[in-house]
TIFI-478486 format. One line per 3 residues: for each residue x, y, z of N, C-alpha, C. Coordinates in steps of 0.1 Angstrom, whole numbers, plus 5000, padded with zeros to 4 digits. Example, Ala and Ser with C-alpha at 12.3 -4.5 7.8 and 13.67 -1.06 7.14 Angstrom:
BEGIN
5132 4943 5078 5123 4955 5078 5132 4967 5078  5128 4978 5071 5137 4989 5071 5129 5000 5079
***
This chain:
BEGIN
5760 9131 0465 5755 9144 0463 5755 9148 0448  5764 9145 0441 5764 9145 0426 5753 9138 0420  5757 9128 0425 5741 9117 0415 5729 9122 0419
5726 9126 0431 5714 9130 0433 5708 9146 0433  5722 9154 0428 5714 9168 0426 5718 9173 0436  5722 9174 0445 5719 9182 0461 5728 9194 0460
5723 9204 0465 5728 9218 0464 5742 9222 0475  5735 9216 0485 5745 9221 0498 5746 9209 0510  5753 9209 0510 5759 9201 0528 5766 9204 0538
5759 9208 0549 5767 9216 0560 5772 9206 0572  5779 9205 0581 5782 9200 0587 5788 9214 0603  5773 9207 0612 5772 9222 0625 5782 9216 0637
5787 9224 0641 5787 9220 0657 5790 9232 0664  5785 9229 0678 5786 9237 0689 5788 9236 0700  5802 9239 0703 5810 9235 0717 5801 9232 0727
5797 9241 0730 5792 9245 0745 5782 9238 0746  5775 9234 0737 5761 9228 0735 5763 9217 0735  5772 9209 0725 5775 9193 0731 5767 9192 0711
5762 9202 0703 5754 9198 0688 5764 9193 0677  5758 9184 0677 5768 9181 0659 5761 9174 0650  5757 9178 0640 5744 9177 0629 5753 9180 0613
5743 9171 0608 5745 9175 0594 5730 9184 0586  5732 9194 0574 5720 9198 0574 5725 9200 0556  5712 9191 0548 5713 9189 0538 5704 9194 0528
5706 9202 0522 5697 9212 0513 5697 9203 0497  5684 9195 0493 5687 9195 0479 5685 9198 0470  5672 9208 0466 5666 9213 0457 5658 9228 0465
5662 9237 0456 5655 9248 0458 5652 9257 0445  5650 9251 0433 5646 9251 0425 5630 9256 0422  5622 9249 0427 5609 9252 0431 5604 9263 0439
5615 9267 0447 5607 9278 0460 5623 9271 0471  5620 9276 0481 5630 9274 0496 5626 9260 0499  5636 9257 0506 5634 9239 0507 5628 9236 0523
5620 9229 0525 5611 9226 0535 5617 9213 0540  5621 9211 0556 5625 9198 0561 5622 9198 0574  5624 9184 0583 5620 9187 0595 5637 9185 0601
5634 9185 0612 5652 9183 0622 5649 9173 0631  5657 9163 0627 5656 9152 0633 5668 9148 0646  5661 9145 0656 5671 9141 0666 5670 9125 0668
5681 9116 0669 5683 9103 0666 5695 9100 0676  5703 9087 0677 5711 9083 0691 5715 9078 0675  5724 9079 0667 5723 9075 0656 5740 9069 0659
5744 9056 0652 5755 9048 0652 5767 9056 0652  5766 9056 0639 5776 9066 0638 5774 9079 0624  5789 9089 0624 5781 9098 0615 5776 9094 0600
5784 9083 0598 5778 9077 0582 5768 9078 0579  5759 9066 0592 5744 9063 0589 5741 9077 0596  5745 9087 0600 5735 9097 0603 5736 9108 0586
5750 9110 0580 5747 9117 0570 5741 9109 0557  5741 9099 0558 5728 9090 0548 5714 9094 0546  5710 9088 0567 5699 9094 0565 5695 9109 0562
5702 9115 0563 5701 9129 0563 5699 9132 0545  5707 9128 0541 5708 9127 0526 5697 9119 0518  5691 9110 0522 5681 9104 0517 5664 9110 0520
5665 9120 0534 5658 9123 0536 5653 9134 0534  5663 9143 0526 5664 9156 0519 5654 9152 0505  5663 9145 0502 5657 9143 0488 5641 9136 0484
5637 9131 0499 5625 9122 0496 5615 9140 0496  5619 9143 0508 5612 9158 0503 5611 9168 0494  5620 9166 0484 5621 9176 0474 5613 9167 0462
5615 9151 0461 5600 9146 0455 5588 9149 0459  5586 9150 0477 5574 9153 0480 5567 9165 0478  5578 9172 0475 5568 9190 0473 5570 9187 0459
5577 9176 0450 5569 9182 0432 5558 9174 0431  5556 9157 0438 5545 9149 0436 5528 9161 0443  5533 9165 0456 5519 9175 0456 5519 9189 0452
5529 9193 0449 5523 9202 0436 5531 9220 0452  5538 9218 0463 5543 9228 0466 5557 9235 0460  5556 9247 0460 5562 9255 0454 5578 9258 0465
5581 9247 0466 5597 9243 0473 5603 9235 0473  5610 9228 0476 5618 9221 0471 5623 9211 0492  5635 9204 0486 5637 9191 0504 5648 9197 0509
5648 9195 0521 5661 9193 0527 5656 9187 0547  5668 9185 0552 5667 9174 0561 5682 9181 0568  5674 9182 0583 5689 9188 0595 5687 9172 0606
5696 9170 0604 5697 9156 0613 5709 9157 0631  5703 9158 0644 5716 9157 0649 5716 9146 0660  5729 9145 0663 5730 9135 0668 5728 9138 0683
5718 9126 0690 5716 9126 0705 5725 9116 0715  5729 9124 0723 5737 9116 0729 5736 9125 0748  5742 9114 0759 5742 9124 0771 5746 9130 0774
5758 9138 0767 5760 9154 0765 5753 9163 0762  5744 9162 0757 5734 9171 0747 5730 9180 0756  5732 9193 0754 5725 9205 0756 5711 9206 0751
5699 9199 0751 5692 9202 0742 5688 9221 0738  5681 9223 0749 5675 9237 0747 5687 9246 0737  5699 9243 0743 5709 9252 0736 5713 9248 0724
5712 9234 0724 5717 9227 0705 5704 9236 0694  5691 9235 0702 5681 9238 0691 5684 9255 0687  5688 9260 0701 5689 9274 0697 5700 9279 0690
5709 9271 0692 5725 9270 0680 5717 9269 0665  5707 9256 0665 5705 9253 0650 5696 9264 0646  5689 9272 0654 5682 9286 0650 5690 9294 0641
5698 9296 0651 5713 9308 0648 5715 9298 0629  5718 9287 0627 5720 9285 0617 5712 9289 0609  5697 9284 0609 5689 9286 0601 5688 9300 0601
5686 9310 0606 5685 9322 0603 5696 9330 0594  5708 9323 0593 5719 9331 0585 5719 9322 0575  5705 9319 0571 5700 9310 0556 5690 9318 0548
5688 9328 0556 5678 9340 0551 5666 9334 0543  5661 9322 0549 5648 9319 0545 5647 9304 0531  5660 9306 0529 5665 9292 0515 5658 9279 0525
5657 9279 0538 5654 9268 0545 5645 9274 0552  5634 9261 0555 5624 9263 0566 5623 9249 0572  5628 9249 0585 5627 9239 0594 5609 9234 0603
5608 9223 0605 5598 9216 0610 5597 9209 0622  5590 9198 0627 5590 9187 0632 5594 9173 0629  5600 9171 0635 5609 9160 0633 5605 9145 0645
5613 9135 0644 5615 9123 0651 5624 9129 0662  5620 9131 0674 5627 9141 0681 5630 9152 0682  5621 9157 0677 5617 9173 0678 5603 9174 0676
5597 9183 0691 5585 9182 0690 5581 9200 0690  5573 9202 0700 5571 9215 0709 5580 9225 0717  5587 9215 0727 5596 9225 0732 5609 9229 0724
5612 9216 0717 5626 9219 0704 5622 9228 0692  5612 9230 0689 5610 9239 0679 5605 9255 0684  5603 9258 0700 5600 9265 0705 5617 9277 0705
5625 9267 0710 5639 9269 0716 5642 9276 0699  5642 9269 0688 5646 9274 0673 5641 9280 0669  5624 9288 0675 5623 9300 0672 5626 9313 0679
5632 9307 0690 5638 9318 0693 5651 9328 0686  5648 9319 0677 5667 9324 0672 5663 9330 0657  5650 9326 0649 5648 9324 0637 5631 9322 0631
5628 9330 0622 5615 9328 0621 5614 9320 0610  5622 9316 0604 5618 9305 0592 5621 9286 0597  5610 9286 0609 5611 9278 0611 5591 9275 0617
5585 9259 0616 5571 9259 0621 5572 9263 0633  5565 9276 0637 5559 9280 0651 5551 9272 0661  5554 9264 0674 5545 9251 0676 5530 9258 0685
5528 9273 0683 5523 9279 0693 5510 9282 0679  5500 9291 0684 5492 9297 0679 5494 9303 0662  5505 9307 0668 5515 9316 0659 5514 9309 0645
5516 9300 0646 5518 9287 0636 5511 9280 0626  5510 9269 0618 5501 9269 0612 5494 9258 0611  5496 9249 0625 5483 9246 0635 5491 9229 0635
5474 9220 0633 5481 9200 0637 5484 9198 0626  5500 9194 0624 5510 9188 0617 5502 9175 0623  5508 9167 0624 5504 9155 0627 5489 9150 0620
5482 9159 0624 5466 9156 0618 5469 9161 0605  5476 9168 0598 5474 9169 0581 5485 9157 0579  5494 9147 0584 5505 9138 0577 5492 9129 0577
5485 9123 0588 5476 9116 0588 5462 9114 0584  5458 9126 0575 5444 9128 0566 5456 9124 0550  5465 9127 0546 5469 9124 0533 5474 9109 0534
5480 9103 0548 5480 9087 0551 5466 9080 0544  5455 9085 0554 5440 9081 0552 5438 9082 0535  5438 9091 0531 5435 9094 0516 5443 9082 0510
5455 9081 0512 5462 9068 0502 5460 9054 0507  5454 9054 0517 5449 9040 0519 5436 9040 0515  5428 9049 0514 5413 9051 0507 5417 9044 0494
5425 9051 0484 5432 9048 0474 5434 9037 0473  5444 9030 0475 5448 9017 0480 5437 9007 0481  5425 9009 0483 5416 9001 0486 5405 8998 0472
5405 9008 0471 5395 9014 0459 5404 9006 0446  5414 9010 0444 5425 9005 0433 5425 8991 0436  5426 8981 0445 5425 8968 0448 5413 8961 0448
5401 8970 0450 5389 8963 0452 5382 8970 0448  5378 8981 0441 5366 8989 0436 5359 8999 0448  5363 8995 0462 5357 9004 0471 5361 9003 0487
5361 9011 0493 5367 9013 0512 5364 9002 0514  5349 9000 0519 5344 8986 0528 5353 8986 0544  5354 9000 0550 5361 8998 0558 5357 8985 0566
5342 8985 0570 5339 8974 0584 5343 8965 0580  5349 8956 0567 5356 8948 0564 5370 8949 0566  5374 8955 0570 5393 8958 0572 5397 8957 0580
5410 8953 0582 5420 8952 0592 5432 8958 0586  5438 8968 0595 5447 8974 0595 5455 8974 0605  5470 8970 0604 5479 8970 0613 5489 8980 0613
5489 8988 0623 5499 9001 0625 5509 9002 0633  5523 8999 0629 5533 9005 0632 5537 9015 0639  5540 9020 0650 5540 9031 0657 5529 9040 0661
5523 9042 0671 5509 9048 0676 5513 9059 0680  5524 9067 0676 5527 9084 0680 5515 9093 0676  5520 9103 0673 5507 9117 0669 5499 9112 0659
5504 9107 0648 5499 9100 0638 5492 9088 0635  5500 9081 0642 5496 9064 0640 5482 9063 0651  5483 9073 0662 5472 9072 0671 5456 9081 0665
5466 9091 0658 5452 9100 0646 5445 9082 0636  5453 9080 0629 5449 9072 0618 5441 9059 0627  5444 9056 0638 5435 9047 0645 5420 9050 0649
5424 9059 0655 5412 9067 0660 5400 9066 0649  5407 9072 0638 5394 9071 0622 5391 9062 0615  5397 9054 0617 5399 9037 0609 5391 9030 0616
5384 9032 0635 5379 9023 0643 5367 9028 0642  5367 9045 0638 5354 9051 0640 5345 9048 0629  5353 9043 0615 5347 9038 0601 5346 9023 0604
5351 9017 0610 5340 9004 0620 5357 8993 0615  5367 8999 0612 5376 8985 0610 5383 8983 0620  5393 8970 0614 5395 8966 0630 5410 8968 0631
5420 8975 0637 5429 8984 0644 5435 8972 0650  5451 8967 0646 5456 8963 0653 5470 8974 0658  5481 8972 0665 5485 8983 0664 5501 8978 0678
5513 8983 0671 5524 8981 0678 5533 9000 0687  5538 8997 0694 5547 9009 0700 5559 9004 0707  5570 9005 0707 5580 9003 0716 5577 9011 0733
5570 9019 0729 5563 9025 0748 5555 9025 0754  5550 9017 0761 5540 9016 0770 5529 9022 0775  5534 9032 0776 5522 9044 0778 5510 9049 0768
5522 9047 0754 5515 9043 0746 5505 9034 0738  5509 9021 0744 5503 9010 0739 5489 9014 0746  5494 9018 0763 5478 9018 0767 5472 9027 0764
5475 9036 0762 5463 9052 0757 5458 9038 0742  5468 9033 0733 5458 9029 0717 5451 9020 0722  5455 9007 0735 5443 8997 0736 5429 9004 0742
5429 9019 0753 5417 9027 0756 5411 9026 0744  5416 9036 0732 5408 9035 0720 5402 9025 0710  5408 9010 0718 5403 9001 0707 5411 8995 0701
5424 8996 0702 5438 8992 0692 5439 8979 0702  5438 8964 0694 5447 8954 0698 5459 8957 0696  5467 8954 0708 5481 8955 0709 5486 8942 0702
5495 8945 0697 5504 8931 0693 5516 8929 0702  5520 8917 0696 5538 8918 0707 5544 8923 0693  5555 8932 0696 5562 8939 0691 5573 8927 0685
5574 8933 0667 5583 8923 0664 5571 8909 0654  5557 8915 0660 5550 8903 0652 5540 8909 0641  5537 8922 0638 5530 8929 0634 5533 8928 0619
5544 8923 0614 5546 8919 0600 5541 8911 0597  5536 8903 0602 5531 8889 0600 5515 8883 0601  5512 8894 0607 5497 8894 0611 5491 8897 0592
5479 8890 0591 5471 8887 0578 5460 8901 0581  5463 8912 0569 5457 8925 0569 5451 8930 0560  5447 8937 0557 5443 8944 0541 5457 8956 0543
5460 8960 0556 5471 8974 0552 5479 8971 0558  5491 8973 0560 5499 8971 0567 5504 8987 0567  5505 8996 0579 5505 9011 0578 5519 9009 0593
5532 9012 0583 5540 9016 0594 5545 9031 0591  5545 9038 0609 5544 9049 0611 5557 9051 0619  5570 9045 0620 5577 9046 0628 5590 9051 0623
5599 9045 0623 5612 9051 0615 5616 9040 0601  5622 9047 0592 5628 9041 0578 5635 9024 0579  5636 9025 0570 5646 9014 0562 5639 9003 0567
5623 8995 0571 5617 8991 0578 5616 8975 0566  5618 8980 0553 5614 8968 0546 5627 8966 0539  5631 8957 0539 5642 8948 0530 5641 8936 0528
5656 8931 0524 5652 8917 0523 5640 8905 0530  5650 8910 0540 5643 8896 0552 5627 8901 0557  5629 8913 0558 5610 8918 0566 5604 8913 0552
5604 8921 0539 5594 8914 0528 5594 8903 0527  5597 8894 0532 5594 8880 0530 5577 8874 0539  5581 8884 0547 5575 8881 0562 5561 8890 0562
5558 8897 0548 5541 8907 0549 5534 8898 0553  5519 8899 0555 5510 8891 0552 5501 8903 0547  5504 8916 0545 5489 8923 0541 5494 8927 0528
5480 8931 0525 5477 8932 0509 5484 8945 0503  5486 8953 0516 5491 8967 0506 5500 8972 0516  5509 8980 0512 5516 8989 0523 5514 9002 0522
5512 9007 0531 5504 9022 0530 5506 9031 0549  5516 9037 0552 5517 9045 0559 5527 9057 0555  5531 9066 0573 5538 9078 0573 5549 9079 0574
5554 9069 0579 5568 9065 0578 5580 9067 0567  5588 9080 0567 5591 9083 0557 5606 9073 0552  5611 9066 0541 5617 9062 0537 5617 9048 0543
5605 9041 0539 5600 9029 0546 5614 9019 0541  5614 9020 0527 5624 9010 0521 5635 9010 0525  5647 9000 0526 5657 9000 0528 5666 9003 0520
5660 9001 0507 5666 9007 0490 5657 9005 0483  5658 9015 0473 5647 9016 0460 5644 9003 0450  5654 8991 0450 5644 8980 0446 5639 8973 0454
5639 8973 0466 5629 8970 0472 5615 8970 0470  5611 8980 0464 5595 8982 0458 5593 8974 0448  5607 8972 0443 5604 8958 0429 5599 8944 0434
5606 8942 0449 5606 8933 0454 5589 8928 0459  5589 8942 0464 5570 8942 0471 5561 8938 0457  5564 8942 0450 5552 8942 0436 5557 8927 0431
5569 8924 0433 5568 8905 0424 5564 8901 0437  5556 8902 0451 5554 8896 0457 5538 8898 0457  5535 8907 0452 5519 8913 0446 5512 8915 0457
5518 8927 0468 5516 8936 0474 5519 8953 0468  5506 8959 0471 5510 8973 0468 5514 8978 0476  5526 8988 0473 5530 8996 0480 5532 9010 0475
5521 9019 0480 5518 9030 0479 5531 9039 0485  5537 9050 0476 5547 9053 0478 5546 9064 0488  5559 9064 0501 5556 9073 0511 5556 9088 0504
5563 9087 0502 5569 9105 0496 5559 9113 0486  5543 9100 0485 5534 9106 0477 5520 9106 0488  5522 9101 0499 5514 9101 0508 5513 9111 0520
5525 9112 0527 5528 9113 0540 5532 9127 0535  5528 9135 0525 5534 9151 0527 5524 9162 0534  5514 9157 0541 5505 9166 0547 5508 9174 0549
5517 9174 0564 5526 9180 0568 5533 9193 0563  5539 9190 0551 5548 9197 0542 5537 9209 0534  5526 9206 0531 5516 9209 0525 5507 9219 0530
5511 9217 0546 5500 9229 0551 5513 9235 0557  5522 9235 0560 5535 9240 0564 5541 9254 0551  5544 9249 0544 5542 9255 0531 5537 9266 0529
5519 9263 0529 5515 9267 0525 5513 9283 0539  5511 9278 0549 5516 9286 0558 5525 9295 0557  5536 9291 0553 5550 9298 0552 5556 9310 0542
5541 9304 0527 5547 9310 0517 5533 9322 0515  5520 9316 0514 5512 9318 0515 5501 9326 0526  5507 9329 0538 5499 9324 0547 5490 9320 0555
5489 9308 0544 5471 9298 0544 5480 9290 0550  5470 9279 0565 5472 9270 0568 5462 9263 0558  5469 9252 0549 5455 9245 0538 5447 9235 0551
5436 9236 0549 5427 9228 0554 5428 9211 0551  5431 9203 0565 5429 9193 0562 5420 9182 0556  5410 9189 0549 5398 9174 0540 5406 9185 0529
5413 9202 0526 5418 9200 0509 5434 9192 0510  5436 9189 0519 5451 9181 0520 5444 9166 0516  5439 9160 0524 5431 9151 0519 5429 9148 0507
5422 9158 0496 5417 9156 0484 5425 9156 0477  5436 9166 0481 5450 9164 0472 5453 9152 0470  5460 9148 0480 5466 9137 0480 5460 9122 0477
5445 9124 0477 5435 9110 0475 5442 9113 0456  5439 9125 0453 5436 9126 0438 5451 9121 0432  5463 9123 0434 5474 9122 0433 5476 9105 0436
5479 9104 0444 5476 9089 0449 5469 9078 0439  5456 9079 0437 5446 9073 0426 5453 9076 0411  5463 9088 0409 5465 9090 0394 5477 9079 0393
5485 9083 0408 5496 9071 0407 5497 9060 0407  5484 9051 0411 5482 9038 0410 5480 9031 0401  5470 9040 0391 5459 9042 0379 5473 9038 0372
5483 9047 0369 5490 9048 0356 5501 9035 0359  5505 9036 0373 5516 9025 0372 5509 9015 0371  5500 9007 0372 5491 8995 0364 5490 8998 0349
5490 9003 0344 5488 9004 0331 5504 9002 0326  5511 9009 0328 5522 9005 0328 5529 8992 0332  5524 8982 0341 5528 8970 0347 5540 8972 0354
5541 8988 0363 5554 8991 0368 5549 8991 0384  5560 8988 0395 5559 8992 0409 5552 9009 0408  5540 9015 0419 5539 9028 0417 5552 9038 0422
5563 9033 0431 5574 9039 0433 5579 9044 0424  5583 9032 0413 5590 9034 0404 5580 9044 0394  5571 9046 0388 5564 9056 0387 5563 9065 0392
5561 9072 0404 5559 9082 0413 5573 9088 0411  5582 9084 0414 5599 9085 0414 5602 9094 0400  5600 9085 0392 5603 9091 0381 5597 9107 0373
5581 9105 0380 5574 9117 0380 5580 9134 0388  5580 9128 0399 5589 9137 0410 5602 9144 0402  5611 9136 0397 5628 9135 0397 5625 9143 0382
5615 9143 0370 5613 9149 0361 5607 9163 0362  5597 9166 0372 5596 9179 0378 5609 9185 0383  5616 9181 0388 5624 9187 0399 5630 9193 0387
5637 9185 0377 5645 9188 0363 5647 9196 0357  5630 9197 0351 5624 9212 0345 5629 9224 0358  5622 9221 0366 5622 9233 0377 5639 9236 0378
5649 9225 0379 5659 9228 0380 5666 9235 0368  5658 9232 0352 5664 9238 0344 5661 9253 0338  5648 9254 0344 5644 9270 0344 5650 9278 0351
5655 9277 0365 5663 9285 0376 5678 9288 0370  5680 9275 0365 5699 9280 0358 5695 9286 0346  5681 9286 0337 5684 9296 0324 5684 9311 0330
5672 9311 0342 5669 9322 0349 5686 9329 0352  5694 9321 0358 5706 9327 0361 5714 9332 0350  5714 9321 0340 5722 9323 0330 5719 9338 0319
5706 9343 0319 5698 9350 0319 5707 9363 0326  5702 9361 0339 5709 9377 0347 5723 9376 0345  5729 9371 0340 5749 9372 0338 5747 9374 0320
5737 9378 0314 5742 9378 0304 5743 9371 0295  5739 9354 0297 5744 9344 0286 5732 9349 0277  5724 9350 0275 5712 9352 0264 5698 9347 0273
5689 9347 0266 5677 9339 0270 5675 9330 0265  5679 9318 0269 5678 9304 0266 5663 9300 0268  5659 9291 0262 5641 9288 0262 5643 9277 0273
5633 9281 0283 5635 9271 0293 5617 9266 0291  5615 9254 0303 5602 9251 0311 5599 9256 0320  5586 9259 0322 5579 9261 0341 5577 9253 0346
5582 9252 0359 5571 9243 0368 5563 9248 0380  5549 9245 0377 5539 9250 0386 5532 9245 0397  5529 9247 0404 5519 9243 0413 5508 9231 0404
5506 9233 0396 5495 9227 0390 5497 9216 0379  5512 9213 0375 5517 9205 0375 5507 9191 0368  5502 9186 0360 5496 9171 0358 5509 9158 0360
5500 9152 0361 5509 9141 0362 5514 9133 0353  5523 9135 0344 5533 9129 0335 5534 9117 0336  5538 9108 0329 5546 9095 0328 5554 9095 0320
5563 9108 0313 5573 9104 0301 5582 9101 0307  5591 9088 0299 5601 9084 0308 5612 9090 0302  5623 9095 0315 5635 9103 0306 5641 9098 0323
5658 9101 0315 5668 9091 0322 5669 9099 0332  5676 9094 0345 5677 9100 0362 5694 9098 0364
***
């Protein structure tokens, strides 16, 4: 928590409910911190407050790389056959509401419609999955996916050329089955893995060769787009790519941050999640703060434009774009974080110290300053 900045760490439970979650706030610097609530059968609590911890922070990059005015955090709880669900979500309401708005909860990996239904009952700073709300999550993670594999292509080759492509997708849920659907309809060719059945057959209706699960790394691709859960590349899987780029929604693909060193000496791109996969965040946000649901082709444009600047400069540089993008993010956050403590230091009286802004509008930097 030190090395990485993070503000708060709670640790919830609730007898009666069977809930016990970690919920990790790490920047609110920018505006209130935006996360989803993840439910997981998770080992134990280590690897559950890890992920939790790593996944706070990929979002508080993701709202300074597209330019929203908030900052990460991440509620993680653990599933098990005790679980009260309807009552765990409405416990974690009760939490979020005695946060007076510093948090605004989401959709998550096990939290869909009826779990976020149950958590508004308790709290309104949370996405509404009804009318109310500010509409297809899933279709905005998956138009800013599309945009950085546009990217991705263009940066490798000069242009889409979709009916030339093969793309292999990782997980066919809300998203992985959106980005199929458009990828087949621009004439390329869709291969595509699920651990569910039901799902496999709704993607082969649409066109998705199924693979056997477990082989989809290996298949010869222009993209390789996983949409499932984290830590998906390390040692042993990077050995085993065969496509030209890595480019999905899947938040916290890597298993650690040189990892990306590892993908680029193996001269695959790997387009960084936390600068792709913020659709989501982006029209959520913007809902929240604003409230505009942004339209999915300006989420799109965002993120194509962002995406292209990150490619652009990290070749010029001869750096991984992670490591670029990372650095970009963690330098925003900085400024933002050092304006809010003059702002404080300010109302107590210390003087008015000359601080920086950070805006919405934001260009994209490359100065390198230490993390």
């Amino acid at each position: 928590m030190v090395r990485d900045g993070f503000e708060e760490l709670v640790a919830l439970h609730d007898r009666s409910s069977g809930l016990r979650a970690f919920l990790a706030i790490h920047d609110t610097s920018r505006g209130p911190a935006f996360g989803g609530l993840r439910r997981f059968a998770y080992r134990d609590e280590k690897s559950a407050l890890m992920d939790c911890l790593r996944l706070a922070k990929a979002m508080s990059m993701k709202c300074a790389l597209a330019g929203v005015n908030g900052g990460g955090a991440k509620l993680v709880l653990f599933d098990h056959p005790g679980l009260d669900r309807a009552a765990a979500y409405r416990s974690i309401g009760r939490s979020i509401e005695r946060l007076a708005g510093r948090y605004y909860a989401g959709p998550d990996v096990g939290t869909g419609t009826a779990e976020l239904s149950n958590v508004a009952f308790e709290t309104k700073y949370v996405t509404h999955p009804g009318p109310a709300g500010p509409g297809d999550l899933p279709g905005a993670t998956a138009a800013g996916v599309f945009a950085g594999m546009r990217a991705a292509l263009v940066h490798l080759d000069g242009e889409e050329a979709w009916e030339d492509r093969t793309v292999v997708i990782q997980g066919l849920g809300s998203v992985g089955q959106r980005l199929a659907v458009r990828l087949i309809g621009l004439g390329a060719r869709v291969s595509g893995v699920d651990l569910d059945e039901a799902t496999c057959d709704r993607a082969r209706g649409l066109g998705v060769e199924i693979l056997e699960s477990g082989s989809e790394l290996d298949k010869a691709a222009d993209i390789f787009c996983p949409c499932a859960m984290g830590g998906l590349l390390h040692d042993l899987t990077i050995q085993r790519i065969a496509a030209r780029a890595v480019c999905g929604a899947a938040n916290n693909p890597l298993a650690r941050s040189h990892h990306a060193e590892r993908l680029h000496a193996r001269g695959i791109l790997y387009v960084p999640d936390f600068v792709i996969n913020s659709g989501a965040v982006i029209r959520g946000a913007g809902f929240h703060l604003d409230g505009r649901a942004t339209p999915l082709d300006e989420i799109e444009a965002r993120i194509g434009e962002v995406t292209t600047d990150v490619l652009r400069k990290a070749a010029e540089e001869a750096i991984p774009p992670f490591v670029l993008a990372k650095r970009v993010a963690e330098q925003r956050i900085r400024v933002a974080r050092n304006a809010a403590d003059s702002e404080r230091q300010s109302a107590l009286g210390a003087g008015d110290a000359p601080r920086e802004r950070a805006t919405a509008g934001d260009e994209l930097t490359t100065e390198s300053t230490s993390s």
